[in-house]
C-alpha positions as CSV (number, residue, x, y, z in Angstrom):
1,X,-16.1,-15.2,-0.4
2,X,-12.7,-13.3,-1.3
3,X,-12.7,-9.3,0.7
4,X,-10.7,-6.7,1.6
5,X,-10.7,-5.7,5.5
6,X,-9.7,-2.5,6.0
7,X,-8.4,-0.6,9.5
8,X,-6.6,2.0,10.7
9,X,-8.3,5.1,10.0
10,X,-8.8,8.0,12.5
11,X,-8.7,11.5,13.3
12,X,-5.6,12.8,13.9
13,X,-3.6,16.5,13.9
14,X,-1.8,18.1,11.2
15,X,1.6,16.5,11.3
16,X,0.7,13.3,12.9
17,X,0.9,9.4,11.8
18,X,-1.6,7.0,11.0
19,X,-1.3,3.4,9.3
20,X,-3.6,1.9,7.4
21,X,-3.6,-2.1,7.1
22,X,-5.9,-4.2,4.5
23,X,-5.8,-7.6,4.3
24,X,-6.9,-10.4,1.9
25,X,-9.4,-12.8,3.3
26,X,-11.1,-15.9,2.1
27,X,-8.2,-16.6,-0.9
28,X,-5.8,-19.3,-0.8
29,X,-4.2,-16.2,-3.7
30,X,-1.4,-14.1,-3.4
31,X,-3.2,-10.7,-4.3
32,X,-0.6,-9.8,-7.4
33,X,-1.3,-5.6,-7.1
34,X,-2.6,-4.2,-3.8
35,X,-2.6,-0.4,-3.2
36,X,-5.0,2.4,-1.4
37,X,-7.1,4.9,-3.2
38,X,-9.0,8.2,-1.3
39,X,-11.7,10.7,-2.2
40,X,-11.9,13.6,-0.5
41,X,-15.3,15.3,0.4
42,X,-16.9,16.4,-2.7
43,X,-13.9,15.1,-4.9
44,X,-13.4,12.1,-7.1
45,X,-11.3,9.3,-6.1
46,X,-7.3,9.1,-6.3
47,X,-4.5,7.1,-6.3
48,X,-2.7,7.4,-3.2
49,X,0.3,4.6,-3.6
50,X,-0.4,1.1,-4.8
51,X,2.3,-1.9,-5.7
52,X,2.5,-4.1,-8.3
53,X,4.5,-7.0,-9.2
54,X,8.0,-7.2,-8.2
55,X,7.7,-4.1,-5.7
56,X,7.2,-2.0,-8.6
57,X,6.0,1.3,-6.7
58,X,3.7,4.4,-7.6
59,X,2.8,7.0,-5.5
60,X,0.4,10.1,-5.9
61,X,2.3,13.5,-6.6
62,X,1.0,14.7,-3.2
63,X,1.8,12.0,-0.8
64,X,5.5,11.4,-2.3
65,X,7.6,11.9,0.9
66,X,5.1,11.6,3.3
67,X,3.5,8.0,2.7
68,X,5.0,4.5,2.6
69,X,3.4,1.9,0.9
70,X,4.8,-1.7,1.7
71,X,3.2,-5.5,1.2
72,X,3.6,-8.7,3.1
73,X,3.0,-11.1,0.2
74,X,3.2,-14.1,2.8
75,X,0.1,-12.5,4.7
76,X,-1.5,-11.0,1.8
77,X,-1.4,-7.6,3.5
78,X,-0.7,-4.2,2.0
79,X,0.1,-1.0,4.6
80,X,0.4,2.3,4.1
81,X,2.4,4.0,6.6
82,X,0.9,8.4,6.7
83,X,3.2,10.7,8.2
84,X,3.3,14.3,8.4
85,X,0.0,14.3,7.9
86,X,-2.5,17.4,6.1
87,X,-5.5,18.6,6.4
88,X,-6.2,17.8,2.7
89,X,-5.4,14.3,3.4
90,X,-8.7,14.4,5.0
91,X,-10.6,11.3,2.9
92,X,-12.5,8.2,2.9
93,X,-9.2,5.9,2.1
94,X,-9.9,2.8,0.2
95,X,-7.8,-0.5,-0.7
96,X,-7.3,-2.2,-4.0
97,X,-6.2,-5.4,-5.1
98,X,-6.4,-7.7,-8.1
99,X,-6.1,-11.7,-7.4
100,X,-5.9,-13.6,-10.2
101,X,-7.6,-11.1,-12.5
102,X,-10.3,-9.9,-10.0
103,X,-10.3,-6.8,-9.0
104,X,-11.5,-6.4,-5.3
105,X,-12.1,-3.5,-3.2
106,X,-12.5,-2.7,0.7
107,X,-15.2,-0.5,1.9
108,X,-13.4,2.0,3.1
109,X,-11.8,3.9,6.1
110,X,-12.6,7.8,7.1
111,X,-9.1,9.4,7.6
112,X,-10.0,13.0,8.9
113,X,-7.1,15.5,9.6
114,X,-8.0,18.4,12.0
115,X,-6.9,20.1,14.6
């Protein structure tokens, strides 16, 4: 059975770094798209940054600057690198990818910003 396995998440302080990892198990697939989504308490889910095909690249308006999104196709593994990080980047963070067609998701990881 193809999943996403997600880590990474935490609490941290405004203005600190966490990385997020998700990896493609049980697929002998390169995963074409992979990319993270959040929703924030009370909110409805967002893109945060996702990459496509040929490292085409999209980021969310209010993590341009701050996040890094970036893919090891040979692993099948998508990061996304948080710096800087704000309390309204407080979320339950949660990976996306499509291999061959399918479009998978992970369960999720709590990022919580507080200090």
């Amino acid at each position: 059975q193809v999943q996403l396995v997600e880590s990474g998440g935490g609490l941290v302080q405004p203005g600190g770094s966490l990385r997020l990892s998700c990896e493609v198990r049980g697929s002998i697939y390169s995963a074409n798209t992979m990319g993270w989504y959040r929703q924030p308490p009370g909110k409805e889910r967002e893109l945060v940054a996702i990459r496509g095909v040929g490292s085409n690249t999209r980021y969310g308006d209010s993590v341009l600057g701050r996040f890094t999104i970036s893919k090891d196709n040979a692993k099948n593994v998508v990061y996304l690198q948080m710096n800087n990080l704000k309390l309204e980047d407080t979320a339950v963070y949660y990976c996306k990818a499509i291999v061959r067609g399918h479009e998978l998701w992970g369960q999720g990881t709590q990022v919580t910003v507080s200090s």
